[in-house]
LOLUM-630855 format. One record per residue (C-alpha): residue number from 1; residue in one letter; z, x, y. Coordinates in steps of 0.001 Angstrom, whole numbers, plus 500000, padded with zeros to 6 digits. Layout:
- pos, code, w, u, v
- NUM, a, Z, X, Y
...
END
This chain:
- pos, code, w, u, v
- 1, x, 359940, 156790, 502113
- 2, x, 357781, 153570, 502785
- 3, x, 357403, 152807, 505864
- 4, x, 355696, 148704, 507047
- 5, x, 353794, 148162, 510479
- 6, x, 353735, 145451, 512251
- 7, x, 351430, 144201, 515368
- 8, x, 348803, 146972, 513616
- 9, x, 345663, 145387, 515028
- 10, x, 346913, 146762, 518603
- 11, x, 345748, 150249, 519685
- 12, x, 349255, 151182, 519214
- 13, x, 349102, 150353, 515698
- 14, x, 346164, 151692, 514887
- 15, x, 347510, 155110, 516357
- 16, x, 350391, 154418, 513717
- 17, x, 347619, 154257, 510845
- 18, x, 346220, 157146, 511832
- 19, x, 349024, 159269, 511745
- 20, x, 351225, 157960, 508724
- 21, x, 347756, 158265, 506713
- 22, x, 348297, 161679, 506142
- 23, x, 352334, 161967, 507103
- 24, x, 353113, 164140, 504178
- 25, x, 356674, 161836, 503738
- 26, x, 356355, 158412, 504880
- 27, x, 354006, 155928, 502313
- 28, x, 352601, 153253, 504296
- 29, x, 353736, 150216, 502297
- 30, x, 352424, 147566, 503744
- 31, x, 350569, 145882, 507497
- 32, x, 351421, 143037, 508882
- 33, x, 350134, 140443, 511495
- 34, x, 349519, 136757, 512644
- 35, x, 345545, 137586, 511609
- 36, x, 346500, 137380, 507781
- 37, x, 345131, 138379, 504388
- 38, x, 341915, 140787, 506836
- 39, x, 341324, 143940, 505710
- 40, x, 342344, 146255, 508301
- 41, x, 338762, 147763, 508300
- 42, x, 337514, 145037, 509762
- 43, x, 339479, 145088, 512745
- 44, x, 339095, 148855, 513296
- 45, x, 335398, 149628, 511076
- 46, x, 336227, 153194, 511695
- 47, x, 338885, 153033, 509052
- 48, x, 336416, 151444, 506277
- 49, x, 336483, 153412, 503217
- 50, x, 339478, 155535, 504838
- 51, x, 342261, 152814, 504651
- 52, x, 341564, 149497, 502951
- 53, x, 344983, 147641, 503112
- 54, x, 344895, 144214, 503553
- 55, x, 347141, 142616, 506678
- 56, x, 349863, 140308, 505091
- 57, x, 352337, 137777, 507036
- 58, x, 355374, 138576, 508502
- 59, x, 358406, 138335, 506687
- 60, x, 361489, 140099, 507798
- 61, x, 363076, 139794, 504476
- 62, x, 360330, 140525, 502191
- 63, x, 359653, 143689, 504177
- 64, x, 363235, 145027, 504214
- 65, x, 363413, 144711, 500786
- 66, x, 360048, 146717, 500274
- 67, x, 360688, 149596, 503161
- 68, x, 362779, 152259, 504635
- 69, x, 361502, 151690, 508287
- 70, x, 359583, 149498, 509855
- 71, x, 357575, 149865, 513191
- 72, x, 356939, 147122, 515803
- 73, x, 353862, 147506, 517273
- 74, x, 353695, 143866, 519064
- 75, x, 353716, 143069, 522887
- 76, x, 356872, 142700, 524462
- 77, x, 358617, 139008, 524008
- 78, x, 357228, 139120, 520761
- 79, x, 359231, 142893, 519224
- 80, x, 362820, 141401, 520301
- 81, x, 362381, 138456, 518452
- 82, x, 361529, 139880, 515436
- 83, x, 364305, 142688, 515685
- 84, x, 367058, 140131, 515672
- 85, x, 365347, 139074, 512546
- 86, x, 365946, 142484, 510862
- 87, x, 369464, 143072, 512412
- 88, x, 370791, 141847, 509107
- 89, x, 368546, 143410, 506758
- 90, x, 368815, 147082, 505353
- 91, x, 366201, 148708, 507331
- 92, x, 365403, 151029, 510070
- 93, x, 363620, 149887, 513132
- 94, x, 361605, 151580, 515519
- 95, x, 360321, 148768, 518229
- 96, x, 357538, 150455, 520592
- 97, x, 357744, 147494, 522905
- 98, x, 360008, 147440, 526315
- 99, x, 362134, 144652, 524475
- 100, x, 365065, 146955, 523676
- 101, x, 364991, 148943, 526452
- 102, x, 367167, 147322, 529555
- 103, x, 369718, 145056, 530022
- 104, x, 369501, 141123, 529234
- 105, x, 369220, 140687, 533221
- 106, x, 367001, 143209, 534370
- 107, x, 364342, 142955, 531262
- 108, x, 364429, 139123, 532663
- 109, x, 363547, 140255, 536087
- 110, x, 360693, 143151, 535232
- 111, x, 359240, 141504, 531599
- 112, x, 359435, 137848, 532868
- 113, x, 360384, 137273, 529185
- 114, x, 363570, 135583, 527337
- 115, x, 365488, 138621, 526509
- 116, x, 367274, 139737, 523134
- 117, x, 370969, 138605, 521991
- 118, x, 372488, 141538, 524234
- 119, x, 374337, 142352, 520605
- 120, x, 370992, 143261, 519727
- 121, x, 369940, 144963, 522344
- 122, x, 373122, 147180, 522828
- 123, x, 372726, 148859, 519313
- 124, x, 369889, 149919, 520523
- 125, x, 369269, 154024, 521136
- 126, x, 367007, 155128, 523406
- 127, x, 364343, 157044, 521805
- 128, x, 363554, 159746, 524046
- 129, x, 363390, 161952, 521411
- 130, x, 363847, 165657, 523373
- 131, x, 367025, 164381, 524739
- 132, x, 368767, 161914, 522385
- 133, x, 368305, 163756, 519112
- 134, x, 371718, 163248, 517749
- 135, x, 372485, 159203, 518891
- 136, x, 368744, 158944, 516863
- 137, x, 369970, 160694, 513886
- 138, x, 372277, 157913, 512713
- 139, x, 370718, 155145, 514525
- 140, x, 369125, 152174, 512644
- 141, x, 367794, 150747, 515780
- 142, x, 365552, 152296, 518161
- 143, x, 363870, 151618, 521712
- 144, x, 360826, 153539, 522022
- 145, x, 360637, 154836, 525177
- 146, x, 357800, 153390, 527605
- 147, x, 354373, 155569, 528092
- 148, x, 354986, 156274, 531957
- 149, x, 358550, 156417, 531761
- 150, x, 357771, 159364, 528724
- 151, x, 355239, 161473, 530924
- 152, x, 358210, 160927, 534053
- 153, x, 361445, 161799, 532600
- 154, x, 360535, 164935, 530590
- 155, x, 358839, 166335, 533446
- 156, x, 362202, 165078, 536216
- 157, x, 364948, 165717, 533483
- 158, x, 365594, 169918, 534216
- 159, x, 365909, 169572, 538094
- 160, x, 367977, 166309, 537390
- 161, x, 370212, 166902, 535231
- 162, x, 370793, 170118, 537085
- 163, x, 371347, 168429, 540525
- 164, x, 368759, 170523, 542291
- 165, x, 366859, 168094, 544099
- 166, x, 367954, 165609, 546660
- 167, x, 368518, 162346, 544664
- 168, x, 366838, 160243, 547954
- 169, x, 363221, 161851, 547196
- 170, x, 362111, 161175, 543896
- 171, x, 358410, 159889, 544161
- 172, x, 356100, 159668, 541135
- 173, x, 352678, 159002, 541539
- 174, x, 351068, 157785, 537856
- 175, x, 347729, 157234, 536429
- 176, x, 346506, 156323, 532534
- 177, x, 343338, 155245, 531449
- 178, x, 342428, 152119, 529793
- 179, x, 343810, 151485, 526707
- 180, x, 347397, 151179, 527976
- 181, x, 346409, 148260, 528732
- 182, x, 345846, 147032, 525423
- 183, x, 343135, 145147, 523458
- 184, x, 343596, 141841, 525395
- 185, x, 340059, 141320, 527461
- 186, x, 340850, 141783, 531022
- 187, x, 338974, 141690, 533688
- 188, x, 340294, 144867, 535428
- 189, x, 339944, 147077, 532288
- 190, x, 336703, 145696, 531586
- 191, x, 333507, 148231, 531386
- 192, x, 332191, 146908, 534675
- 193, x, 335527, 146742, 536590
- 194, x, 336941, 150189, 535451
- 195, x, 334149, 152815, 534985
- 196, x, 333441, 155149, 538133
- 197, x, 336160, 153304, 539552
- 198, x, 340224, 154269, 540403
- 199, x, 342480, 151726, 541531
- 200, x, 346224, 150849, 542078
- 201, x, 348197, 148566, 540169
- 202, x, 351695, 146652, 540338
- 203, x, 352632, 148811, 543260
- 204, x, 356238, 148846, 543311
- 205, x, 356587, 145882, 541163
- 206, x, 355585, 147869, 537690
- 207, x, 358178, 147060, 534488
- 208, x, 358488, 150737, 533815
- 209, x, 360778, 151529, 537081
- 210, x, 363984, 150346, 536245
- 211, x, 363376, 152107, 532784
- 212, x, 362831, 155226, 534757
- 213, x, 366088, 154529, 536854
- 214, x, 368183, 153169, 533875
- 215, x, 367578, 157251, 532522
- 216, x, 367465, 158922, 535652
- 217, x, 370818, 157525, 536331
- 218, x, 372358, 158449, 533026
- 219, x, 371607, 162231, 533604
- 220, x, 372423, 162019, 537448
- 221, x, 374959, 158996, 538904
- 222, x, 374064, 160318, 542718
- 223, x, 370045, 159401, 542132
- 224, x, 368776, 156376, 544283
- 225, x, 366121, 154462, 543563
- 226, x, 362276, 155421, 542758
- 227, x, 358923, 155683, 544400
- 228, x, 356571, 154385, 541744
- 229, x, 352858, 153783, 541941
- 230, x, 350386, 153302, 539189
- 231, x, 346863, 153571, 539212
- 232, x, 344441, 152964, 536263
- 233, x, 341584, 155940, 535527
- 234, x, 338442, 155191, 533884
- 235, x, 339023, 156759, 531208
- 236, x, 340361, 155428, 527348
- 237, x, 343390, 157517, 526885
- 238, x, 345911, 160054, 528650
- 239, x, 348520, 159798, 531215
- 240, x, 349434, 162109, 534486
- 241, x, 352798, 161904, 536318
- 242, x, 352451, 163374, 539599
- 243, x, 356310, 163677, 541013
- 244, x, 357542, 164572, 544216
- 245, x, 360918, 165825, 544686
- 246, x, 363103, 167513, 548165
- 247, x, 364899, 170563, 546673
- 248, x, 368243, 170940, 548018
- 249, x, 367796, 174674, 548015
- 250, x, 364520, 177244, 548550
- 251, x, 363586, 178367, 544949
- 252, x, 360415, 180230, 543936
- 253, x, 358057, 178501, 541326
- 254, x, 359294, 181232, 538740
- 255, x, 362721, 180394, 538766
- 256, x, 362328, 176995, 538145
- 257, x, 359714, 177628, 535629
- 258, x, 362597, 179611, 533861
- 259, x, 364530, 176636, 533894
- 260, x, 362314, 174646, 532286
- 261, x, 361422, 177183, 529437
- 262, x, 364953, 177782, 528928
- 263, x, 365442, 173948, 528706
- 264, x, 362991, 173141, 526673
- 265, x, 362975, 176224, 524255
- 266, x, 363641, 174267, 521093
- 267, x, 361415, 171276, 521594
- 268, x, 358297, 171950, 519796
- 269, x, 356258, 169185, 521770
- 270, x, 357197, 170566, 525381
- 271, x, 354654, 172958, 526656
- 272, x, 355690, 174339, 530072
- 273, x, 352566, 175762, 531978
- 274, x, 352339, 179322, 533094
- 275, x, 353050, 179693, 536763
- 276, x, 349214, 178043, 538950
- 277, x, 348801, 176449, 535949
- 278, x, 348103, 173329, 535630
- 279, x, 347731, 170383, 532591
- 280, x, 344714, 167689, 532405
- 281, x, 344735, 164837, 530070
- 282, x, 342122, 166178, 528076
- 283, x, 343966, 168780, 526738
- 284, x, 346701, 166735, 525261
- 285, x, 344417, 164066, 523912
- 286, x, 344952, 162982, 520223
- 287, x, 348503, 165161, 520140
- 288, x, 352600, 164805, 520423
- 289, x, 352197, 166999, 523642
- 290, x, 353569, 167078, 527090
- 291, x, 352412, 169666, 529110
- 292, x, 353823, 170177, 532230
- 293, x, 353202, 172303, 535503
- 294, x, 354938, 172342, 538902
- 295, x, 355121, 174203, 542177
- 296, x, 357637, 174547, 544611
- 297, x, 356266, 174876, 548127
- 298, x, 358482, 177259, 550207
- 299, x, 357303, 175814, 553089
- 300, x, 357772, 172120, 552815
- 301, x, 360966, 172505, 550168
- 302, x, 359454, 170077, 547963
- 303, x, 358708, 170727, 544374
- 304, x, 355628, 169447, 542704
- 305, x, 355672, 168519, 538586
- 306, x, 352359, 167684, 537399
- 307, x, 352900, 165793, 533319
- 308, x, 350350, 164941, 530459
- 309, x, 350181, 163097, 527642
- 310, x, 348140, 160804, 525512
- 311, x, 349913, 157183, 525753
- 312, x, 349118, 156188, 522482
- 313, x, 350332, 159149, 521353
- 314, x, 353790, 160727, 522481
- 315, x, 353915, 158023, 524900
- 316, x, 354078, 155167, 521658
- 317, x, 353205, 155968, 518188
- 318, x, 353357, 159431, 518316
- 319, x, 356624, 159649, 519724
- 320, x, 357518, 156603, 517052
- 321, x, 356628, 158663, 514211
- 322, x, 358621, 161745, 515925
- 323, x, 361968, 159447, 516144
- 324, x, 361420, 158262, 512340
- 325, x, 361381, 161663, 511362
- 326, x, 364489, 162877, 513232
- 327, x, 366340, 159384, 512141
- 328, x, 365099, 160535, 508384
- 329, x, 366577, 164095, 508710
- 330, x, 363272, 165497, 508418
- 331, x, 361508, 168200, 510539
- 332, x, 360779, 166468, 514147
- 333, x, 357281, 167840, 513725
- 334, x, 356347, 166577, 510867
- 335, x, 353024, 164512, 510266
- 336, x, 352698, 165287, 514055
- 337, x, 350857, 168573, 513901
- 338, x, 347418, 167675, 515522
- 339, x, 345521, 170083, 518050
- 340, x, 344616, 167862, 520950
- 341, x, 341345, 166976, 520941
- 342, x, 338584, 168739, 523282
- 343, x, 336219, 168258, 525041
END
């Protein structure tokens, strides 16, 4: 199947590259972006000699015609415009942007941006791929699911879904390093500004909540709104949730691991932590992972869930690449095999 990128000079993109280079299924057929007719080498030199495609212009029509599925890797405001373009063309479309993901009204209010045609929009399947498997089997249209928001809802869904928690008490407390910030200079993620530092960011005001909520709810009517702080770590890649959650009941760390293991027996990409065991960043680096750990504190009643993963990996292209595959009938894991990275 031939797959077409486009926004591939973003870090998101280039984690797109890297992966469908050696997917054993999907043929890249073709890179696309404003920067036209530059080898892609020269935007990444670590690719020279591996990948020597040239970057062409964007043209919905030409690319349906010459693909099965095409990726948007572009910032948000930019990925809804160009899936209304392919909403009449015969093509799959994976958009890794937040364009697709909420309501006309509320993507207004978070993005800041004009939203999509809400009959756009609405086709739209949410591409959290653990939980949605069969609406992204016959889906042609899907909203990859935001880094945080990935890391935060696999780690919540169990005790959700299973009304164990009080819905009042849901707190997460996020940090990712750098490049989730993308390739735009910024001061804040600059060298200077961000190494041997830690700092908090869009406190309360981040676009990711209401994508957290929008879920949260759909698994649980009774849950209220979020706590949700981000801070940035001086580090490239890799994301920790840190939630905080009032059980309704006492439970022992081992029971709810069971329910966790039990839940997430048949996802290859889940890894649930042995009991005082807990995930770092490192160890998911470069993979489809999410690890998770947690620990319920008999004496407060609160249960701790501590979740990793690399954001340009299962929390974008990774998880992109997982959703093509399940929308293509194939294996979930396939092309998506890597061993994190370490040290």
């Amino acid at each position: 199947m031939n797959v077409s990128i486009i926004g591939t000079t973003g870090y998101g993109g280039a984690e797109l590259l890297r992966i469908l280079h050696r997917h054993p299924e999907f043929n890249i057929q073709s890179i696309h972006s404003t920067k036209e007719d530059l080898p892609i080498w020269m935007e990444y030199p670590h690719l020279y000699e591996i990948i020597d495609d040239h970057l062409q212009s964007i043209d919905p029509a030409k690319i349906a015609k010459q693909s099965d599925i095409v990726f948007l890797a572009t910032p948000s405001g930019i990925s809804g415009k160009l899936a209304s373009e392919f909403a009449s063309e015969n093509i799959k479309v994976i958009d890794l942007s937040g364009d697709l993901r909420l309501p006309a009204e509320t993507y207004q209010q978070w993005y800041k941006n004009e939203p999509v045609h809400p009959a756009i929009s609405e086709k739209a399947v949410y591409g959290l791929s653990e939980w949605h498997k069969e609406e992204i089997k016959s889906a042609n249209l899907i909203a990859n699911p935001g880094c945080y928001p990935t890391a935060a809802l696999l780690s919540l869904a169990p005790v959700v879904q299973e009304n164990l928690i009080d819905p009042n008490s849901i707190i997460i407390d996020a940090k990712s390093g750098v490049s989730g910030a993308g390739r735009s200079l910024n001061r804040t993620t600059s060298f200077s500004e961000a190494n041997e530092n830690f700092r908090a960011y869009k406190v309360n005001e981040h676009q990711h909540i209401p994508e957290i909520e929008k879920q949260l709810l759909r698994w649980n009517e009774e849950i209220h709104p979020i706590t949700f702080t981000t801070h940035l770590l001086p580090i490239s890649r890799g994301i920790m949730t840190t939630s905080y959650v009032q059980l309704k009941e006492a439970y022992q760390t081992s029971q709810l691991l069971d329910l966790y293991k039990e839940t997430y027996k048949d996802n290859s990409f889940i890894r649930i932590r042995p009991e005082n065991n807990y995930p770092s960043v490192k160890e998911v680096a470069g993979s489809n992972y999410c690890d998770i750990g947690l620990h319920a504190d008999t004496r407060t009643g609160r249960l701790t869930i501590i979740s990793c993963i690399d954001n340009l990996m299962k929390g974008a292209a990774g998880q992109a690449i997982q959703n093509a595959n399940i929308m293509c009938g194939l294996n979930e894991t396939t092309g998506l095999d890597f061993i994190p990275l370490y040290p």
